[in-house]
py3Dmol code that shows the C-alpha trace and the ligand (Angstrom):
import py3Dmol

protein = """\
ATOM      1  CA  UNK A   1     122.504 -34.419  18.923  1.00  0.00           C
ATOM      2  CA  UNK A   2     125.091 -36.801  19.334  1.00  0.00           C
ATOM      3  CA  UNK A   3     126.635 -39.792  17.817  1.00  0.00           C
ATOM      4  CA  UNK A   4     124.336 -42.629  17.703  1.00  0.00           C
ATOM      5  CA  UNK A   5     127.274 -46.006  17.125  1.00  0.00           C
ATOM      6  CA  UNK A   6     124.856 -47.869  15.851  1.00  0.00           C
ATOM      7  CA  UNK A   7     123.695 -45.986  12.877  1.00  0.00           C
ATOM      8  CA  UNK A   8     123.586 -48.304   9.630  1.00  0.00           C
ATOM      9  CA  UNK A   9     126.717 -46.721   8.258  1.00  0.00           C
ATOM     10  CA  UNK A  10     128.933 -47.349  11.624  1.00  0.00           C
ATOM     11  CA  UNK A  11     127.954 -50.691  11.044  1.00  0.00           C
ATOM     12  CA  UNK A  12     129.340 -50.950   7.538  1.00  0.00           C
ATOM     13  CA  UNK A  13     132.421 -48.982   8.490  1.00  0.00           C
ATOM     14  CA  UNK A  14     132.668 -52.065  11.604  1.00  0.00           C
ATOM     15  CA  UNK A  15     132.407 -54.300   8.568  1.00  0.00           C
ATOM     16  CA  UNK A  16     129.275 -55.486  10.662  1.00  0.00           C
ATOM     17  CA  UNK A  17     127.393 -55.571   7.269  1.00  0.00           C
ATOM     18  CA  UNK A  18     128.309 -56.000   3.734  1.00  0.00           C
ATOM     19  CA  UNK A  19     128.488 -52.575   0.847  1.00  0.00           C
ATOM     20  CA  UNK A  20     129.303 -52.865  -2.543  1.00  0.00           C
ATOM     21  CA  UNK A  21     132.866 -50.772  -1.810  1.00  0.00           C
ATOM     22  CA  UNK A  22     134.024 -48.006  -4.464  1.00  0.00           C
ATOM     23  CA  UNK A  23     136.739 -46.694  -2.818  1.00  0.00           C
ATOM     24  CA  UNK A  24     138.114 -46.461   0.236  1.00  0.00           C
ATOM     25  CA  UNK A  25     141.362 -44.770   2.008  1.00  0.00           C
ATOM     26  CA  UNK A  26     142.337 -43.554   5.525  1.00  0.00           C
ATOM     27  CA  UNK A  27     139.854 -40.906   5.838  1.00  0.00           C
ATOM     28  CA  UNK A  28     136.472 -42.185   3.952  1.00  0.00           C
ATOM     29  CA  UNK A  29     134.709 -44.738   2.736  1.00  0.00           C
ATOM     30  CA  UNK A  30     132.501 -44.803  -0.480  1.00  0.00           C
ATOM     31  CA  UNK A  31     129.996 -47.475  -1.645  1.00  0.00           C
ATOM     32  CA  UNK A  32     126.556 -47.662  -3.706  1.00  0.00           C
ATOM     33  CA  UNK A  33     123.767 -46.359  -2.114  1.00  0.00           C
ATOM     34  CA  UNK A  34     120.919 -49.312  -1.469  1.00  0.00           C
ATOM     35  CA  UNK A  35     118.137 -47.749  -3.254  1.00  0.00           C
ATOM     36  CA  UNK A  36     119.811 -45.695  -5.997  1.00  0.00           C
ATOM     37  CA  UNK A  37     117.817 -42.064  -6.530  1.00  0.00           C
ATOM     38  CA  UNK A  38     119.919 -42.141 -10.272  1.00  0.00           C
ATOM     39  CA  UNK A  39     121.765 -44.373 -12.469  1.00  0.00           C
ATOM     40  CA  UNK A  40     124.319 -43.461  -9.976  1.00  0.00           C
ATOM     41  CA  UNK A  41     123.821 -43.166  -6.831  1.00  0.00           C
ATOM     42  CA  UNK A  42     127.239 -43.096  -4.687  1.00  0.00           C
ATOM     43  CA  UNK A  43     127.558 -42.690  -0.976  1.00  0.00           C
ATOM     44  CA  UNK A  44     131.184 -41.100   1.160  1.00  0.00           C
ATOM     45  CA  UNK A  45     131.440 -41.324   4.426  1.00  0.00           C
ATOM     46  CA  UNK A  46     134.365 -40.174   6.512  1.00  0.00           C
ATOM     47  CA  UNK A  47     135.656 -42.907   9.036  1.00  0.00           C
ATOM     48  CA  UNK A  48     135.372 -40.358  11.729  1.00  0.00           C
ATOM     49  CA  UNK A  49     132.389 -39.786  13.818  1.00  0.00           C
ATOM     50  CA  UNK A  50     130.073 -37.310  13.427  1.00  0.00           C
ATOM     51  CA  UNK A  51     126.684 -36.899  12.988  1.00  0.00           C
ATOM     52  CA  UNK A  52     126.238 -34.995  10.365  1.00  0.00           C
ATOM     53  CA  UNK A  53     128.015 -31.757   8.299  1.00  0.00           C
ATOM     54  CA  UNK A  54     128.037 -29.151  11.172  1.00  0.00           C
ATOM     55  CA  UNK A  55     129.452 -32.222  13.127  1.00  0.00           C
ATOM     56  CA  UNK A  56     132.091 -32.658  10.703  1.00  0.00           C
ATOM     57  CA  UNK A  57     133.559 -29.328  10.267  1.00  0.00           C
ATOM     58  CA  UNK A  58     133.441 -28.612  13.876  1.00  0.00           C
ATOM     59  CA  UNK A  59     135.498 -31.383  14.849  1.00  0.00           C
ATOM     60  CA  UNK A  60     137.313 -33.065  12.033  1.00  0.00           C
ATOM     61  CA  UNK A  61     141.173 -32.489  11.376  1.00  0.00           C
ATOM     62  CA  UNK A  62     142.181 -30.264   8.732  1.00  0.00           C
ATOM     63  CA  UNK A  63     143.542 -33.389   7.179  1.00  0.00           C
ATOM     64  CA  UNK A  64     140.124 -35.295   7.387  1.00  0.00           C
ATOM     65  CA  UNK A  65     138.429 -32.803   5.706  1.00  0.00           C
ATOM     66  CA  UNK A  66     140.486 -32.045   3.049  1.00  0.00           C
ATOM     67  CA  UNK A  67     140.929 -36.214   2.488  1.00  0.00           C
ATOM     68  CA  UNK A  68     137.518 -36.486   2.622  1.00  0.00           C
ATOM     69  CA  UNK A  69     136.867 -33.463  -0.178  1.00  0.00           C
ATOM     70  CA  UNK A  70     139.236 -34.719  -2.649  1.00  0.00           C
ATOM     71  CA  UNK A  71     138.051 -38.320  -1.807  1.00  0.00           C
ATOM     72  CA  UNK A  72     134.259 -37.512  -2.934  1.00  0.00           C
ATOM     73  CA  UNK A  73     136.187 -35.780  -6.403  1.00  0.00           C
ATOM     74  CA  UNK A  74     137.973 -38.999  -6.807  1.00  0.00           C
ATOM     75  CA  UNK A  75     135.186 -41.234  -6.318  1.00  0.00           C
ATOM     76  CA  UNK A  76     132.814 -38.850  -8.757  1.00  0.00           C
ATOM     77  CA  UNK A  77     135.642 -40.147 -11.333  1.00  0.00           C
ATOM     78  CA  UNK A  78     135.490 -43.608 -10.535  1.00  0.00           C
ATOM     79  CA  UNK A  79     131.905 -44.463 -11.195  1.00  0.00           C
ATOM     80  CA  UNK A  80     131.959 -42.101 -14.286  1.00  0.00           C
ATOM     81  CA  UNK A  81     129.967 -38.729 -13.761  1.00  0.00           C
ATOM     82  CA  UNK A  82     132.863 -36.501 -13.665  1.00  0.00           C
ATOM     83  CA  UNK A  83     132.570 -35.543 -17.495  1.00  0.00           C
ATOM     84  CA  UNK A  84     128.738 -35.679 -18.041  1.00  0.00           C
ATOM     85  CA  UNK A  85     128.466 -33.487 -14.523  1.00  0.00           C
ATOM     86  CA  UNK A  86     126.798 -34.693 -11.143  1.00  0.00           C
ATOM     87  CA  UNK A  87     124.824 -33.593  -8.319  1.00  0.00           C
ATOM     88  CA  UNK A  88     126.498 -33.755  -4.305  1.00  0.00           C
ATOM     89  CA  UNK A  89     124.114 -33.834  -1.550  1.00  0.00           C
ATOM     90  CA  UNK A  90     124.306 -33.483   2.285  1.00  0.00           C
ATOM     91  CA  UNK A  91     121.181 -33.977   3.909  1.00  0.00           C
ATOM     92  CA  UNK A  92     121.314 -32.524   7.088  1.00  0.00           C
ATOM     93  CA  UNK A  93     118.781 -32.562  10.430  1.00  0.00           C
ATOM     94  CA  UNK A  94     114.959 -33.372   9.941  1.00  0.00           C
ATOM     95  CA  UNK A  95     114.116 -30.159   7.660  1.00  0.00           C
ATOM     96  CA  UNK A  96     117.299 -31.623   5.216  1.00  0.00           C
ATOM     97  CA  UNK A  97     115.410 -35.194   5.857  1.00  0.00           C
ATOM     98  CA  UNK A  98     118.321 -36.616   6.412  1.00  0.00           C
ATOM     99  CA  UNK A  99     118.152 -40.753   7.310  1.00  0.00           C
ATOM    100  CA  UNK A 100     120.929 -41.873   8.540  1.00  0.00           C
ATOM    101  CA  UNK A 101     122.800 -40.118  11.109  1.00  0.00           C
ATOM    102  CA  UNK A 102     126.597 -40.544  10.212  1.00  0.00           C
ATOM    103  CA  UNK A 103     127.284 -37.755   7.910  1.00  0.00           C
ATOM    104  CA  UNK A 104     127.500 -38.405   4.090  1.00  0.00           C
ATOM    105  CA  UNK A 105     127.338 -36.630   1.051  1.00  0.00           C
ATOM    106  CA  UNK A 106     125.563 -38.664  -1.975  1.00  0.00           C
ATOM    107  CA  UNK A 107     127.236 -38.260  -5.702  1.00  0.00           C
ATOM    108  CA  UNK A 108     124.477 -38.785  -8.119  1.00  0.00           C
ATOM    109  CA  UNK A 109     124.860 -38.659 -11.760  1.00  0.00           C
ATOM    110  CA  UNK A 110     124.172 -40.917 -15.144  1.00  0.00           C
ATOM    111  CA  UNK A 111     121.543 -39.086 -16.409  1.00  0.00           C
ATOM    112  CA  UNK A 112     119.882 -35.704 -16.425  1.00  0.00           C
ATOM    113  CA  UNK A 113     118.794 -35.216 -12.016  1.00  0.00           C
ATOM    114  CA  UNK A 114     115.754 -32.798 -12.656  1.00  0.00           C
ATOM    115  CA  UNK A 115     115.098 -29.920 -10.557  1.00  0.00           C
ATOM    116  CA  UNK A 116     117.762 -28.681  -7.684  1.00  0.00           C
ATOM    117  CA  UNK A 117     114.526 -29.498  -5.066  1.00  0.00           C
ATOM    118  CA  UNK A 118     110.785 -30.495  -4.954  1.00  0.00           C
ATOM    119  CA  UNK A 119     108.719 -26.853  -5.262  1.00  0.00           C
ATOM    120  CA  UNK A 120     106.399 -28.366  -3.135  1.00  0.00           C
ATOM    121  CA  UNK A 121     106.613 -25.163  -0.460  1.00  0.00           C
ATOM    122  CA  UNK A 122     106.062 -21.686  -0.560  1.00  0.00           C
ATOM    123  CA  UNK A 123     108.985 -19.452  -1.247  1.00  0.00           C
ATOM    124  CA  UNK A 124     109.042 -16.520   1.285  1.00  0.00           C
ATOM    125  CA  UNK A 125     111.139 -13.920  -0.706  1.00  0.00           C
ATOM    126  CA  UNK A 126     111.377 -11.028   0.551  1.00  0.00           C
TER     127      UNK A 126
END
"""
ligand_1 = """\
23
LIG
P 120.059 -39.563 3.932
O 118.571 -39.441 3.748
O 120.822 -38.436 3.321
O 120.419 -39.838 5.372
O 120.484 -40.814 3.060
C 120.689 -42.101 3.555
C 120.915 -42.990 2.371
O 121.472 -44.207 2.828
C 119.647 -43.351 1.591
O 119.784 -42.923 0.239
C 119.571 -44.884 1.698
O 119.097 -45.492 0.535
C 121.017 -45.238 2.003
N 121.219 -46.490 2.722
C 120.560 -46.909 3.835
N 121.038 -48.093 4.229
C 122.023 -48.427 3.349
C 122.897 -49.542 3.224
N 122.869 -50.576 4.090
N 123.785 -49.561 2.201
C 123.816 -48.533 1.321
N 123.027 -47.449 1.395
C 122.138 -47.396 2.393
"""
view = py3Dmol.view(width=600, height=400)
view.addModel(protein, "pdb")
view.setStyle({"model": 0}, {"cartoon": {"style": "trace"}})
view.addModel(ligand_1, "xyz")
view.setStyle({"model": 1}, {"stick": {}})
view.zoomTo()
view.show()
């Protein structure tokens, strides 16, 4: 797979279309997921290219992927989960359904999230 430019969140990082900005620094950019999955539902995105996690820690700097880790802690803090705990998510590829090919991690939080994942498979165990 590779980078598609003109995935949605290239365009916000172009400033092509609005977010609603939490935080942002030289290697990410957080803001508030459209259609919020829990009473807080934030998005970080590094400013780098790459499709999505493998993508990432194949090809980002050492420094871009330790900025973006400590980002996602430090934006956790901002909108208020830290103490009360919070769930990060990657979605990756079509079996992690992910949407949007820039890769992200979501920070959700506010409220008891439920289950880890759907048990809507079967397990295969053993
Ligand atoms: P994923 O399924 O992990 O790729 O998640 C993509 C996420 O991006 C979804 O939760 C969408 O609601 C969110 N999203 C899509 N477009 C926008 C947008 N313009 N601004 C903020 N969040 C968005």
């Amino acid at each position: 797979m590779t980078y598609d430019p003109s995935n949605i969140f290239a365009r916000i990082l172009r400033g092509e279309i609005p977010c609603k900005t939490i935080y942002e620094d030289d290697f990410v950019l957080a803001f508030y997921d459209i259609h919020p999955a829990a009473p807080v539902h934030a998005l970080v995105i590094p400013k780098g290219s790459y499709e999505n996690h493998a993508a990432f820690v194949a090809g980002a700097s050492d420094a871009a992927i330790a900025g973006f880790a400590r980002a996602i802690g430090k934006v956790a803090a901002m909108v208020g989960v830290t103490e009360g705990g919070y769930r990060l998510i990657a979605n990756s590829g079509a079996n992690g359904g992910q949407e949007v090919p820039h890769y992200h991690v979501h920070i959700l939080g506010g409220g008891s999230l439920g289950p880890m994942v759907a048990k809507t498979f079967s397990l295969h165990l053993n």
